[in-house]
N, C-alpha and C positions, 0 to 999 in steps of 0.2 A: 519438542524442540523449544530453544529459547529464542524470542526476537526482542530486536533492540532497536529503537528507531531514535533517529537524530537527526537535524537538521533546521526544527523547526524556530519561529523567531517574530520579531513584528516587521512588518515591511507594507512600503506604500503600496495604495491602490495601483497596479499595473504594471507592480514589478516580479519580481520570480525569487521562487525559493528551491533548494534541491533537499530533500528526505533521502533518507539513506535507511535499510532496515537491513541491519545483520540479524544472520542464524546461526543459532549453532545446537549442539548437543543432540548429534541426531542416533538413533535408534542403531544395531547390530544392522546392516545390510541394505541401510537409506542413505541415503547423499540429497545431498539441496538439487541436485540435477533432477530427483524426483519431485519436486515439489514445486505445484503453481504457487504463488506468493500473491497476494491482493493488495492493496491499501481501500483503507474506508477512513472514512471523517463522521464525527460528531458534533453538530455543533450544541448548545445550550437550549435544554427544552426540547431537542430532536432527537429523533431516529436516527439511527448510525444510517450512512447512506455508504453505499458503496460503488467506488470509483474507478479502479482498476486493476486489471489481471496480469499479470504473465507466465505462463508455465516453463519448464523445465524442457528437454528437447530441443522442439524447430520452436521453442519461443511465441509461441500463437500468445496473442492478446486481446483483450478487451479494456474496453474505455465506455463509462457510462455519459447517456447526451452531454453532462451539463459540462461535463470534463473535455470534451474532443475538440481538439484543436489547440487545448490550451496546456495538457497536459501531456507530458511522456512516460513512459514506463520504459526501463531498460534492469539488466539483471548484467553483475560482475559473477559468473561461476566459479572464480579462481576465489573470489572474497568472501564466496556465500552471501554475495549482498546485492540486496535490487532499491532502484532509484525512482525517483519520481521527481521527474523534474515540471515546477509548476510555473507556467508563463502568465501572463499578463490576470495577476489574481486579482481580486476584487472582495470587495467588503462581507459579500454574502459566501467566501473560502472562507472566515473565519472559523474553527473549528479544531479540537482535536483529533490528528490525524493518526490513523492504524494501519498495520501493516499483520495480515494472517496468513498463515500455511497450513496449505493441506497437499496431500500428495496425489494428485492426477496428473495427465498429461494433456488435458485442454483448459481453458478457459472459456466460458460464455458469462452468462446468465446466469446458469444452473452455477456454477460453479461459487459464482460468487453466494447465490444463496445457501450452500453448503460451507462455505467459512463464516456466512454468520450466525447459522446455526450451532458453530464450536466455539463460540467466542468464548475466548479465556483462558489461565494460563495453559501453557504447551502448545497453544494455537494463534493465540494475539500476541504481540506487543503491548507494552506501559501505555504508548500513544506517545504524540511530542505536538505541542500547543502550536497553533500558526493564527499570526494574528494581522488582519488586515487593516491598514489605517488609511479612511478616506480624508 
C-alpha cells in the first residue's frame, strides 16, 4: 500500500494540529477495513517512538503515555483515511510524523512493534514535519 500524510506545519506551544494519512493501492482481496494504521514520530537524533493505533473493524486503539490525553486517533473508512488530531503540543512534539499499515484487527503494544519492524515503502509514509514554537 501507499500512504500519504499531510497536515503537518509550525504551530505554537499549546496549540493543535490535525494529520491526516491517506492509503491507497491495496492488494487483489484487502481493503483499508483490514488494516490497523499507526502514527509514529521522529524527532532529530531519536528513535522513532510510537504513538498510536487504530484498527480496522470495532476500531480498538492504542495511545502511547506520552500521547494520552492530548492526542486522538480517529479513521474515515469511506476516505481510506485516519487522523490524528494533536491537542495542546509542546516543544518536545517537535518531530517527523508517520503514519504505518499493517493488516491485523487489534492494536496493543505488539502491534505497534510489528509496524516498526516494516518500516518502509509499502508500510510507511514520507512523514510530514510538525514543528513546535515555544
Amino acid at each position: 500500500v501507499q500512504l500519504v500524510e499531510s497536515g503537518g506545519g509550525l504551530v505554537q506551544a499549546g496549540g493543535s494540529l490535525r494529520l491526516s494519512c491517506v492509503v491507497s493501492g491495496f492488494s487483489f482481496g484487502v481493503s483499508f477495513g483490514d488494516y490497523a494504521i499507526g502514527w509514529f514520530r521522529q524527532a532529530p537524533g531519536k528513535e522513532h517512538e510510537g504513538l498510536s493505533c487504530m484498527s480496522g473493524g470495532e476500531g480498538s486503539t492504542y495511545y502511547t503515555d506520552s500521547v494520552k490525553g492530548r492526542f486522538t486517533i480517529s479513521r474515515d473508512n469511506a476516505k481510506n483515511t485516519v487522523y490524528l488530531q494533536m491537542n495542546g503540543l509542546k516543544a518536545e512534539d517537535t518531530a517527523v510524523y508517520y503514519c504505518a499499515a499493517v493488516v491485523t484487527t487489534m492494536c496493543a503494544t505488539q502491534t505497534m512493534d510489528i509496524m516498526a519492524r516494516v518500516r518502509g515503502p509499502g508500510a510507511w509514509g514520507q512523514g510530514t514535519q510538525v514543528t513546535v514554537s515555544t
